[in-house]
N, C-alpha and C positions, 0 to 999 in steps of 0.2 A: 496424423501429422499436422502442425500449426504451420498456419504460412500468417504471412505479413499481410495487414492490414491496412492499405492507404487512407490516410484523411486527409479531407481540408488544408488546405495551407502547407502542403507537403511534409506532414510529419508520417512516420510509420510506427503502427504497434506490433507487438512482437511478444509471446509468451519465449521467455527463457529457457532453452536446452542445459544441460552440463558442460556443452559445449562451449555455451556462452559464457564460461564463470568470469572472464576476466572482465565483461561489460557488466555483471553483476558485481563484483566487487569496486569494480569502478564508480558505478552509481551509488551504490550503499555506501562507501567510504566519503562518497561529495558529500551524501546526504545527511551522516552524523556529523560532519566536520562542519559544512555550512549554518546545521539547523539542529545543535545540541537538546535546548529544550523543546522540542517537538517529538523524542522518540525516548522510550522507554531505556534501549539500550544505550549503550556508550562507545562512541567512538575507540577506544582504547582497548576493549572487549573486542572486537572485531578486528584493528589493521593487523595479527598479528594470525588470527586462523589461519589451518592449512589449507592447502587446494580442496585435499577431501574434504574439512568443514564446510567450506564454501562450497561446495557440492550438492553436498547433504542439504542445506537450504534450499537447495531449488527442487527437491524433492517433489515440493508443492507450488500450483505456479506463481510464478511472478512474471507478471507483465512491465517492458518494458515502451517507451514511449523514444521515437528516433527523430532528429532534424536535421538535416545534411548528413546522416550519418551517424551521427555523435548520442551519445543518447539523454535526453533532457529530462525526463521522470521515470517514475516505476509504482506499480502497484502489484503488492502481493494477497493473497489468498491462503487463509487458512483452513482445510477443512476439519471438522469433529471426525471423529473415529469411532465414538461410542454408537451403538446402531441407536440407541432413542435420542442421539443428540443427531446423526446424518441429516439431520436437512437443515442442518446450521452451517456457517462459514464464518470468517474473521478476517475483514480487510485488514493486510497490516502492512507496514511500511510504504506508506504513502509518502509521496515526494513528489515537488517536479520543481524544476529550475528557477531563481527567481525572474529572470529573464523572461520565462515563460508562461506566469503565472499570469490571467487575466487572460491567457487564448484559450482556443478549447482543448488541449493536451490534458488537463484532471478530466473535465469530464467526457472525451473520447477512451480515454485510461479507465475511466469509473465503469462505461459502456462495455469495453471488453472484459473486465472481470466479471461483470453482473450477467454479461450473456453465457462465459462462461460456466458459473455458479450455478446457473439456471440449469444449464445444458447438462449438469452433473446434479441434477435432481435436488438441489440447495433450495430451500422454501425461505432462508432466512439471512439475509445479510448481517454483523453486527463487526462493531470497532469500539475501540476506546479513543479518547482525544481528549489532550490536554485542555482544561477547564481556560486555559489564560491564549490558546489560538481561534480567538473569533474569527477569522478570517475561514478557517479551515471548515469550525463549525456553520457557519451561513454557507458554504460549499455542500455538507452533506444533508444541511436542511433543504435549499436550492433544489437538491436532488432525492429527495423524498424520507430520507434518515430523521428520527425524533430521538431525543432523548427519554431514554426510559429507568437514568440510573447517574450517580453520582457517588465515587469513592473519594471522599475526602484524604486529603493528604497523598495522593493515588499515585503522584509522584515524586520525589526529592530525590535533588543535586543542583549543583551547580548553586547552592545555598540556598534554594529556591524551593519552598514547598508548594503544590499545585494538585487543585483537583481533577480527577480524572472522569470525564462524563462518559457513559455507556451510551451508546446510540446506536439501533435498528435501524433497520428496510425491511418490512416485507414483499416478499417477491412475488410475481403471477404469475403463475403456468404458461 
């Protein structure tokens, strides 16, 4: 069973239930709507899923980040399924509010997926990130991530072509 995690400054994290899908769609709908070039998907793809899509997403967790209540980020985890790929993972849909940006909500956020991923025998953190959010990348470098990789053109829309950097963590037992 996950319980809640207190931090600092009175925010809570929280790995996401099924139960929680409406604070999952809540946050992932602010977070294409607010921050379109920042995510692979589209806001438009998503407001229209059913509960069971929505569901089905949290399959694998996604941590959420709470402050009074409300919830101001999220960080999810992807894991591999192939057995020579299992001790990889995939941060993905990283967010947090921009109100919130500059506290330690990412990196208390960053701290529970990684001790998670750990705790689920993952040797290998990796993400992609938009080549044009430095803000983001000095985040995961900050926090030990290198770039190991670059897909040119990796993203388009919004008329905007962007490359998409690959970046590691390796983890320690």
């Amino acid at each position: 069973m996950e319980v809640d995690v207190s931090i600092e400054g009175g925010s809570v994290i929280r790995r996401l239930s099924v139960r929680d899908v409406d604070v999952f769609r809540r946050i992932r709908l602010e977070a294409l709507s607010h921050e379109p070039l920042s995510f692979a998907s589209v806001f438009g793809d998503w407001v229209h899923l059913s509960d069971r899509a929505w569901r089905q997403h949290l399959d694998q967790p996604v941590f959420v980040a709470f402050l009074s209540g409300q919830p101001v980020g999220m960080m999810g985890l992807r894991f591999e399924r192939a057995r020579k790929m299992a001790h990889r993972a995939r941060l993905v849909s990283v967010y947090v509010r921009k109100s919130e940006r500059g506290t330690r909500i990412a990196a208390d956020l960053l701290h529970e997926v990684t001790e998670h991923a750990r705790n689920h025998g993952v040797l290998q953190l990796e993400l992609a990130v938009n080549a044009e959010n430095s803000a983001a990348i000095r985040f995961y470098e900050r926090h030990g991530f290198v770039e190991v990789g670059r897909i040119p053109n990796g993203f388009l829309g919004h008329d905007v072509e962007s490359d998409e950097l690959i970046m590691v963590l390796r983890l320690r037992r």
